[in-house]
Jmol script that loads the backbone (N, CA, C; Angstrom):
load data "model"
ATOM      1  N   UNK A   1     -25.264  23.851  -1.436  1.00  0.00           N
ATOM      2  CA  UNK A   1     -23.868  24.282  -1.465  1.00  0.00           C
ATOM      3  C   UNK A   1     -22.965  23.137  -1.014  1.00  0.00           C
ATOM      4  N   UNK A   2     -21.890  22.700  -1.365  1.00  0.00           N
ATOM      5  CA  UNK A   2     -20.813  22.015  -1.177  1.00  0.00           C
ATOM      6  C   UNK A   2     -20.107  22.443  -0.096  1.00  0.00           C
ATOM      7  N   UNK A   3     -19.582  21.319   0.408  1.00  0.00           N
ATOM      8  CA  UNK A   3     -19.063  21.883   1.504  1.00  0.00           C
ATOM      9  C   UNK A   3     -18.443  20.887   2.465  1.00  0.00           C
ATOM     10  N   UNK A   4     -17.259  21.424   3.439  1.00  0.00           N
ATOM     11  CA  UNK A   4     -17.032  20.898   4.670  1.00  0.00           C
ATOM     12  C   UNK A   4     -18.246  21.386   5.690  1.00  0.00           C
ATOM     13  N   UNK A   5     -19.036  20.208   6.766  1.00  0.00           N
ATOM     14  CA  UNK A   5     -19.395  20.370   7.707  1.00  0.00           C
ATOM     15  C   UNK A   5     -18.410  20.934   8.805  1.00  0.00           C
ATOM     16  N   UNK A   6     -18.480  21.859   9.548  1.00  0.00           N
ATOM     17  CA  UNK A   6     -18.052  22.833  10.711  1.00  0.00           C
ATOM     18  C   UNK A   6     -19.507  22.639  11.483  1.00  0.00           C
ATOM     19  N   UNK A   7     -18.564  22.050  12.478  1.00  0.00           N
ATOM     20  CA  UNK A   7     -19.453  21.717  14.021  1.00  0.00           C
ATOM     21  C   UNK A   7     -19.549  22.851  14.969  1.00  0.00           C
ATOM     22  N   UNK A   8     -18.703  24.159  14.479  1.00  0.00           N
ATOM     23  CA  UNK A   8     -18.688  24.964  15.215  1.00  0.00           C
ATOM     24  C   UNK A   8     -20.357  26.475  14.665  1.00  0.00           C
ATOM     25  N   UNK A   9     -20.753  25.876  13.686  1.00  0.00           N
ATOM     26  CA  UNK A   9     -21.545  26.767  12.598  1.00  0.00           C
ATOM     27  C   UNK A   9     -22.142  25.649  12.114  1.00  0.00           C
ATOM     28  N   UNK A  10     -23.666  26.169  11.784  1.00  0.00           N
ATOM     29  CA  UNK A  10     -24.735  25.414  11.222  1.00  0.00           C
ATOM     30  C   UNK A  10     -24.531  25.295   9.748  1.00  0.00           C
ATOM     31  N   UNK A  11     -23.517  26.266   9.371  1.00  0.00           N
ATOM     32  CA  UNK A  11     -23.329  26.450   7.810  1.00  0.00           C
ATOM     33  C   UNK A  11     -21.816  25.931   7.212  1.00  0.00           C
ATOM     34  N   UNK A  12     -22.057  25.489   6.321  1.00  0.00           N
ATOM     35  CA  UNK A  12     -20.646  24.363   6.030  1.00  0.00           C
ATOM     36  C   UNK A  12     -19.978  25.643   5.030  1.00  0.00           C
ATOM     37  N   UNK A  13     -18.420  24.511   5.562  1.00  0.00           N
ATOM     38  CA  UNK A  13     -17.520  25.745   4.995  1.00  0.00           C
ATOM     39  C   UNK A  13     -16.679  25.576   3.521  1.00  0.00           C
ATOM     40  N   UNK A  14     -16.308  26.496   3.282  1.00  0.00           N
ATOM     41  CA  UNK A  14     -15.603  26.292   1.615  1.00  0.00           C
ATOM     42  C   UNK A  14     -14.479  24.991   1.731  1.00  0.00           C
ATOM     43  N   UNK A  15     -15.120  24.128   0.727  1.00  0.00           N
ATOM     44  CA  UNK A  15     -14.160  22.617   0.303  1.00  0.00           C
ATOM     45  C   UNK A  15     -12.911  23.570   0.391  1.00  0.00           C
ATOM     46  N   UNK A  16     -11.672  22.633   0.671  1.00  0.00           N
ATOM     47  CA  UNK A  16     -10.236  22.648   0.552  1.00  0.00           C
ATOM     48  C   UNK A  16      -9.804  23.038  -1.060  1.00  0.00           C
ATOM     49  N   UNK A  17      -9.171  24.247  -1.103  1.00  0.00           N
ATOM     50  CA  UNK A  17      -8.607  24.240  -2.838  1.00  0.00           C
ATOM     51  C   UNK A  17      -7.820  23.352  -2.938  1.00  0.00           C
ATOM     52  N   UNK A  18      -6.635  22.743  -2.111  1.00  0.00           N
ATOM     53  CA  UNK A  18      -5.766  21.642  -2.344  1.00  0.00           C
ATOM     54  C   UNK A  18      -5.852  20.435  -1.311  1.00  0.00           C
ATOM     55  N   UNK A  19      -5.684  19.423  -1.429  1.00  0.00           N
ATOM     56  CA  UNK A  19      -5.630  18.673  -0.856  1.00  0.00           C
ATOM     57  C   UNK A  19      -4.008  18.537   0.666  1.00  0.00           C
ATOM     58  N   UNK A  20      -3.826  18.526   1.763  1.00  0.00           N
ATOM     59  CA  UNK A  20      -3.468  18.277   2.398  1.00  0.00           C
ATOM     60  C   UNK A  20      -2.143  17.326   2.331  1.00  0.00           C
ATOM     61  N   UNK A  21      -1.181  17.757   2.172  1.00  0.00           N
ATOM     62  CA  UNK A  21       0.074  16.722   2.461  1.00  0.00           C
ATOM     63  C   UNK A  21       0.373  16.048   3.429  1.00  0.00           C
ATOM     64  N   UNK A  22       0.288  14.738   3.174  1.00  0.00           N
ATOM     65  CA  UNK A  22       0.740  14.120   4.546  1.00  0.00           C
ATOM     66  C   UNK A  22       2.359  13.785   4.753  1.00  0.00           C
ATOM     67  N   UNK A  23       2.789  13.871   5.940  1.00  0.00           N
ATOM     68  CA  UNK A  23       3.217  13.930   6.678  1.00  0.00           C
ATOM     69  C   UNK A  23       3.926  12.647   7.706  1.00  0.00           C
ATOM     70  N   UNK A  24       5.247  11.867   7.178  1.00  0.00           N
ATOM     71  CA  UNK A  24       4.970  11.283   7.522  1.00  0.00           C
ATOM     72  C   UNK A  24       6.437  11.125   9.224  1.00  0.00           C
ATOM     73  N   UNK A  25       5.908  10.446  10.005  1.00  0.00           N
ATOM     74  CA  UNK A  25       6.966  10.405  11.298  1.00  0.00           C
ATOM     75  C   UNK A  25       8.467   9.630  10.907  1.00  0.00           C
ATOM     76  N   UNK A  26       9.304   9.837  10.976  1.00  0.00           N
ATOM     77  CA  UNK A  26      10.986   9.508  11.062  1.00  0.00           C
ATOM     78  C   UNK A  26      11.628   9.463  11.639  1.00  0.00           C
ATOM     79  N   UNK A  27      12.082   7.780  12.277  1.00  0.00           N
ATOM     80  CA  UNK A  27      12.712   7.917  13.688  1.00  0.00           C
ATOM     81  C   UNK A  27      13.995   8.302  13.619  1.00  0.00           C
ATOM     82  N   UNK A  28      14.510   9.266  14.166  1.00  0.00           N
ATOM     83  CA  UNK A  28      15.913  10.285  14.493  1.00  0.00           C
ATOM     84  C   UNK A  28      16.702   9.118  14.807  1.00  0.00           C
ATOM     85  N   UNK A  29      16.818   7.714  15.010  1.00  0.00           N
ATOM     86  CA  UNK A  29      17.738   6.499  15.126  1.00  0.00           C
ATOM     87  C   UNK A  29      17.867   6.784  13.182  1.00  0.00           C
ATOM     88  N   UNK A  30      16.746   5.927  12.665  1.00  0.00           N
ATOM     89  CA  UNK A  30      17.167   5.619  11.276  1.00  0.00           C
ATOM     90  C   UNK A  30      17.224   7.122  10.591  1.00  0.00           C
ATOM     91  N   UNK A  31      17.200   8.108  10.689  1.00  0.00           N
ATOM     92  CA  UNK A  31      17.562   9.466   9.766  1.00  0.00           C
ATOM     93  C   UNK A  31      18.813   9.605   9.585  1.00  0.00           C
ATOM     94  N   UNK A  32      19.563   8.745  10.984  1.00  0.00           N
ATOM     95  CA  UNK A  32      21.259   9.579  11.322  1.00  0.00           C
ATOM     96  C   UNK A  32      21.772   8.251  10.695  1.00  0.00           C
ATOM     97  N   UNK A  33      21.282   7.139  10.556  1.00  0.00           N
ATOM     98  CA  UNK A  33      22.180   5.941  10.203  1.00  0.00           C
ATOM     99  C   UNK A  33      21.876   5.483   8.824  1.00  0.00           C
ATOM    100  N   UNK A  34      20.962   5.414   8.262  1.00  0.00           N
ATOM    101  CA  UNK A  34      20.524   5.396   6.711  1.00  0.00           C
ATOM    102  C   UNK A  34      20.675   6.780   5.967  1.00  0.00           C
ATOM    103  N   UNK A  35      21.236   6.066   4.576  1.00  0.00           N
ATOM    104  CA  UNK A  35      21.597   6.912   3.886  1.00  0.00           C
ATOM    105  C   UNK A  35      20.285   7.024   2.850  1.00  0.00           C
ATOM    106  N   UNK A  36      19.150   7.261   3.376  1.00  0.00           N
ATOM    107  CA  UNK A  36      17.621   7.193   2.553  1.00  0.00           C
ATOM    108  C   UNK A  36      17.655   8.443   1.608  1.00  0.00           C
ATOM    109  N   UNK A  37      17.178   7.722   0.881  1.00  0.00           N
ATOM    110  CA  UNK A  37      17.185   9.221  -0.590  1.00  0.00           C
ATOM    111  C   UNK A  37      15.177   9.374  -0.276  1.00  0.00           C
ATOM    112  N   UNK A  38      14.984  11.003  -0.015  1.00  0.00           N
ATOM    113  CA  UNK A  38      13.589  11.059   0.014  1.00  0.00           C
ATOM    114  C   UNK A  38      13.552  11.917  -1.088  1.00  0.00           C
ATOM    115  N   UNK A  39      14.336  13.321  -1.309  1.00  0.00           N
ATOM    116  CA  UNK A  39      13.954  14.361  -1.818  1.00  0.00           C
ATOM    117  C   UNK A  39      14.036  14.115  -3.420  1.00  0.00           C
ATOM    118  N   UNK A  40      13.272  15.123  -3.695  1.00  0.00           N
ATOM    119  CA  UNK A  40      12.976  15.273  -5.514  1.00  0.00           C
ATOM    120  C   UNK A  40      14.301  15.564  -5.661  1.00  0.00           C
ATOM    121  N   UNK A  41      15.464  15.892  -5.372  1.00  0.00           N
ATOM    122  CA  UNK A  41      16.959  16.163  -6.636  1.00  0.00           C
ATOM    123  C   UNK A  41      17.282  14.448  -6.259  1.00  0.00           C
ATOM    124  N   UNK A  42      17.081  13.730  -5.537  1.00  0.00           N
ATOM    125  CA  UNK A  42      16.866  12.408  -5.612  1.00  0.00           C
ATOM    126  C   UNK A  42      16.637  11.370  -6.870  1.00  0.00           C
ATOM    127  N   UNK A  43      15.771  11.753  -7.167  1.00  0.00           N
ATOM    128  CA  UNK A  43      14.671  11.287  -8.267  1.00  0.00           C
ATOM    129  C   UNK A  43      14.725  11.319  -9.837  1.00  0.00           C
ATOM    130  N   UNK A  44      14.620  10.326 -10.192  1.00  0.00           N
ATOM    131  CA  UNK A  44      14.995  10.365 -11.916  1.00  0.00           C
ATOM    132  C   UNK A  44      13.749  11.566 -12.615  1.00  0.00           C
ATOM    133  N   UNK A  45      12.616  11.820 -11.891  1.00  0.00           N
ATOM    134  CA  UNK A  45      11.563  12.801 -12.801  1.00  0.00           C
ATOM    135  C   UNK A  45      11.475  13.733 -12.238  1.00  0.00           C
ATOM    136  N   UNK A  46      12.794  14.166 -11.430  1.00  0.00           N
ATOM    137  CA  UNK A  46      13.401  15.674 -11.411  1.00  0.00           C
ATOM    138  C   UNK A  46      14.147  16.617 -12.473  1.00  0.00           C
ATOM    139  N   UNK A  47      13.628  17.648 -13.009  1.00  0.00           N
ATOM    140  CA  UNK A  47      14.118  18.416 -13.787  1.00  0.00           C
ATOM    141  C   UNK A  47      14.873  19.231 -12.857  1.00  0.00           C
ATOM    142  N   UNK A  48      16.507  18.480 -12.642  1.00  0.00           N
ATOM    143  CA  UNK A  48      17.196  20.194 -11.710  1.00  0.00           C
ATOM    144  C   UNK A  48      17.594  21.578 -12.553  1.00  0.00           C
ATOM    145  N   UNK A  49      17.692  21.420 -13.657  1.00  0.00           N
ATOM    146  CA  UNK A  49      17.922  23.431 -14.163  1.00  0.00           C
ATOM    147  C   UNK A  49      16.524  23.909 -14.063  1.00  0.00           C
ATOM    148  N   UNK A  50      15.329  23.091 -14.451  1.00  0.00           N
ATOM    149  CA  UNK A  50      13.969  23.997 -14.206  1.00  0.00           C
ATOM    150  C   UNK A  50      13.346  23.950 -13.160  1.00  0.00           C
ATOM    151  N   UNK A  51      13.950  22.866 -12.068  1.00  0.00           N
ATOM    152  CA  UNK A  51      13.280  22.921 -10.585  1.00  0.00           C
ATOM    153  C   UNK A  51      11.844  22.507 -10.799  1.00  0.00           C
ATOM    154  N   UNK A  52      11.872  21.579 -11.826  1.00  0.00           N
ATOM    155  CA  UNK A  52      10.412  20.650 -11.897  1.00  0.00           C
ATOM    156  C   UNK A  52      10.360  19.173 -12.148  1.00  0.00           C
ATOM    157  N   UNK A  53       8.829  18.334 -11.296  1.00  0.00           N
ATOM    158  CA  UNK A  53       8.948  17.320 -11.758  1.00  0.00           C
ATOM    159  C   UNK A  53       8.437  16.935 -13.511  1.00  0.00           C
ATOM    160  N   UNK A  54       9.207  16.263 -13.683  1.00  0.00           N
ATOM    161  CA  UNK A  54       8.462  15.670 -15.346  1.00  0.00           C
ATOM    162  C   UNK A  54       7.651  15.199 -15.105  1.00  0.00           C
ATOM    163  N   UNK A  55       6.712  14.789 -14.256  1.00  0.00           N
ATOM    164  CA  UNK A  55       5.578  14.036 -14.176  1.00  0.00           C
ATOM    165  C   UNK A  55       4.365  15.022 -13.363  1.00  0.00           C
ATOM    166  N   UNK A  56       4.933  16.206 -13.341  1.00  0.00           N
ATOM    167  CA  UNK A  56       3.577  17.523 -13.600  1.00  0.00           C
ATOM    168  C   UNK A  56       4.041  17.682 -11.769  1.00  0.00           C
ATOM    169  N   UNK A  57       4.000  16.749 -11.246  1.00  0.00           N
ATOM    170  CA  UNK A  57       3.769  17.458  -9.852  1.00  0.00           C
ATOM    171  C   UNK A  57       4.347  18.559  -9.095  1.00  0.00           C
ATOM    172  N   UNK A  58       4.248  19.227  -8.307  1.00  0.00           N
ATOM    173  CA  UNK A  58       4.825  20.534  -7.859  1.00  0.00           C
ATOM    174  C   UNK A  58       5.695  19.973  -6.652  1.00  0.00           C
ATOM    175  N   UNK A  59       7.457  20.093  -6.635  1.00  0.00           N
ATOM    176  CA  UNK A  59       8.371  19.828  -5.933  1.00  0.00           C
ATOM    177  C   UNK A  59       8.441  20.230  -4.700  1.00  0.00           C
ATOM    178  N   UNK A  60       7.824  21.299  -4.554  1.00  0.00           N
ATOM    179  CA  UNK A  60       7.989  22.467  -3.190  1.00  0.00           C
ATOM    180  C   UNK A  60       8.188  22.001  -2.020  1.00  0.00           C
ATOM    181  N   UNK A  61       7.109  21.044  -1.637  1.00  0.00           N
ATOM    182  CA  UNK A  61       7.541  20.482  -0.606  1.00  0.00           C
ATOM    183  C   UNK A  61       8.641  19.289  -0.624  1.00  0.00           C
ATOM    184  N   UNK A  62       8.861  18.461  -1.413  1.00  0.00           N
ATOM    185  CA  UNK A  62       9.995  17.559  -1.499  1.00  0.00           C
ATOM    186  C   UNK A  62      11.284  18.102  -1.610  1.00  0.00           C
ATOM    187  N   UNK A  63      11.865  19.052  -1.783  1.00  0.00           N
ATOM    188  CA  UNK A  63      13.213  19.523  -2.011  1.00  0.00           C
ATOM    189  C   UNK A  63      14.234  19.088  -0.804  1.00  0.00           C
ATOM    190  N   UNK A  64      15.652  19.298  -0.802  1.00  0.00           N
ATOM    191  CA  UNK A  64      16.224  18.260   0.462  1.00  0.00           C
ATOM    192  C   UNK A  64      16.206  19.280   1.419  1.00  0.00           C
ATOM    193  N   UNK A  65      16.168  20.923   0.962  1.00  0.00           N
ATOM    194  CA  UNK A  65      16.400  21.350   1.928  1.00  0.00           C
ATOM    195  C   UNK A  65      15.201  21.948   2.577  1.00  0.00           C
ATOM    196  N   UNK A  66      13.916  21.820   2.018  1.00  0.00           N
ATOM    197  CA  UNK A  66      12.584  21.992   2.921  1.00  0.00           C
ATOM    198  C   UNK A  66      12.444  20.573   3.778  1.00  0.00           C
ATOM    199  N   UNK A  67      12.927  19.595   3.124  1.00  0.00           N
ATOM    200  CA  UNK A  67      12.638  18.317   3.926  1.00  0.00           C
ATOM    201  C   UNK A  67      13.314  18.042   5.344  1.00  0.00           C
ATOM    202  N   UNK A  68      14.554  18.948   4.901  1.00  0.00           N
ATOM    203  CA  UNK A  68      15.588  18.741   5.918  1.00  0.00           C
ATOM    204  C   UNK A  68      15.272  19.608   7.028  1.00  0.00           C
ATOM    205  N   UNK A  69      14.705  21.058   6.759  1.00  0.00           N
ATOM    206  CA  UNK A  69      14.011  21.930   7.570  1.00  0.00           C
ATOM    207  C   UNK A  69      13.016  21.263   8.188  1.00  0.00           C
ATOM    208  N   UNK A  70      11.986  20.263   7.576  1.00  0.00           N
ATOM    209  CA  UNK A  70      10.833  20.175   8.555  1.00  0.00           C
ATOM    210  C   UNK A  70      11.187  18.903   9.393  1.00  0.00           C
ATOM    211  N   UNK A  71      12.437  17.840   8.963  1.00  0.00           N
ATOM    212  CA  UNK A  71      12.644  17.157   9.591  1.00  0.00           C
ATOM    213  C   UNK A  71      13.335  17.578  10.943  1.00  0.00           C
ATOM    214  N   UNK A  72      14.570  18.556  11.029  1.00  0.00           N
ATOM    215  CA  UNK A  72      14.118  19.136  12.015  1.00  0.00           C
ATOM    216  C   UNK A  72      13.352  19.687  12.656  1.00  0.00           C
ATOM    217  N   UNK A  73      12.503  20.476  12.599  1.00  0.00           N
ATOM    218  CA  UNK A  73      11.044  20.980  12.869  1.00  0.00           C
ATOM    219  C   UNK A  73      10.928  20.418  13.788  1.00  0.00           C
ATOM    220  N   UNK A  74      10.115  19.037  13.261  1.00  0.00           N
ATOM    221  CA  UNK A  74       8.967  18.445  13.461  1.00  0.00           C
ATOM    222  C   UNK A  74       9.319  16.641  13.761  1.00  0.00           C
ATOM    223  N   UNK A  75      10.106  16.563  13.091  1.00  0.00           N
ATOM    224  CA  UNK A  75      10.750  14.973  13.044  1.00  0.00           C
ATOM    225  C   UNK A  75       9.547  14.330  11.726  1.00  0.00           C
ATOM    226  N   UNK A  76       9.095  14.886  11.077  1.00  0.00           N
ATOM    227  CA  UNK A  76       8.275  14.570  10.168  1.00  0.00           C
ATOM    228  C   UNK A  76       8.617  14.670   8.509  1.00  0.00           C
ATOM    229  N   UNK A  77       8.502  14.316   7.548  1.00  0.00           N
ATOM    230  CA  UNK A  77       8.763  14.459   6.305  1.00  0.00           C
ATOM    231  C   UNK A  77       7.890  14.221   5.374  1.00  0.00           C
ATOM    232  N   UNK A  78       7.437  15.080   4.202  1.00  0.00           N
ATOM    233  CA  UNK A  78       6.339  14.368   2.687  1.00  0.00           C
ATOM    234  C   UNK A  78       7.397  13.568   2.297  1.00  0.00           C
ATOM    235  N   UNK A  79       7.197  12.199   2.084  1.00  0.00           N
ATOM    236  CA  UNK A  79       7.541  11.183   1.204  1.00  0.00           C
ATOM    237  C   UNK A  79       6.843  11.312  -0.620  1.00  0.00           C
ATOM    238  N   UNK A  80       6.918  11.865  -1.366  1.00  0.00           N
ATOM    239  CA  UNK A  80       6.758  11.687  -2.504  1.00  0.00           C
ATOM    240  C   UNK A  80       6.506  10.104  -2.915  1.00  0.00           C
ATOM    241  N   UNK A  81       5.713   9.916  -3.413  1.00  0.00           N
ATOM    242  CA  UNK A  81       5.337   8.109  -3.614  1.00  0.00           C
ATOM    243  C   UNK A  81       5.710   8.148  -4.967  1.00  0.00           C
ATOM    244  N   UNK A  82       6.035   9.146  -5.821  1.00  0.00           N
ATOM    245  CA  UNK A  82       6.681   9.084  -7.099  1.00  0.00           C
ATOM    246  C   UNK A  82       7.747   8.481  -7.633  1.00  0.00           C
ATOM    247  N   UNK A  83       8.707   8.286  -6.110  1.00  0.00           N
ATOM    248  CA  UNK A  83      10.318   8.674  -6.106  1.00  0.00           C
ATOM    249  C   UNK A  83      10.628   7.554  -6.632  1.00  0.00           C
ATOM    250  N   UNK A  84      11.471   7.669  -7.306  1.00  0.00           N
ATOM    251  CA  UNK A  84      12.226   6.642  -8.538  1.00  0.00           C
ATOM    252  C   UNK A  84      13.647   6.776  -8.654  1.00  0.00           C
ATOM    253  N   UNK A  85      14.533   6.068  -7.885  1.00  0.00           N
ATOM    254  CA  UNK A  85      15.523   6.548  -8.120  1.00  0.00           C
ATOM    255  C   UNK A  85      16.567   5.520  -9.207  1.00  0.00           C
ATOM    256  N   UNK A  86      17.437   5.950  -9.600  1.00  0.00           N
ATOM    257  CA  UNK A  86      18.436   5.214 -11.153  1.00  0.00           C
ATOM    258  C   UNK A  86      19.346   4.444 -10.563  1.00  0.00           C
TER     259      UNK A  86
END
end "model"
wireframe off; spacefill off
backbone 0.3
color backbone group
C-alpha cells in the first residue's frame, strides 16, 4: 500500500489528495510601503468575469481578498509563481 509513514501507527496513512500550499512570510515594513501586485486579478492569465486562471490553475487561494485575509491572519501569503503582470 502507498502511503505516508505515521510514527504515531505502524500502518501508513492515505497519500495527500492535493498537494500543500506554501506559504510564504511578509514583512509588515514592506506590505505597508510597496505597492507589490501578488493576487490573481493582478495577473494577465486571470479570467475576471469567469473567476479563472487561463493557465488551468485554481485561483482560490490567490484572490486579493483571501490574500489580504491571511495576510492579516498570519502575516503570511501564497505567492502564485505564475504571476505575470502587463
Amino acid at each position: 500500500m502507498a502511503g505516508i509513514v505515521n510514527p504515531k501507527s505502524k500502518e501508513k496513512s492515505a497519500p495527500r489528495l492535493h498537494a500543500s500550499i506554501r506559504k510564504e512570510t511578509v514583512n509588515a515594513r514592506d506590505y505597508m510601503k510597496y505597492d507589490t501586485r501578488f493576487s490573481c486579478e493582478d495577473c494577465s492569465h486571470f479570467d475576471g468575469e469567469k473567476v479563472v486562471c487561463t493557465l488551468g490553475y485554481n485561483p482560490q487561494h490567490h484572490l486579493k481578498a483571501v490574500q489580504t485575509h491571511q495576510y492579516e491572519l498570519s502575516g503570511n501569503m501564497a505567492f502564485c509563481r505564475f504571476l505575470e503582470i502587463d
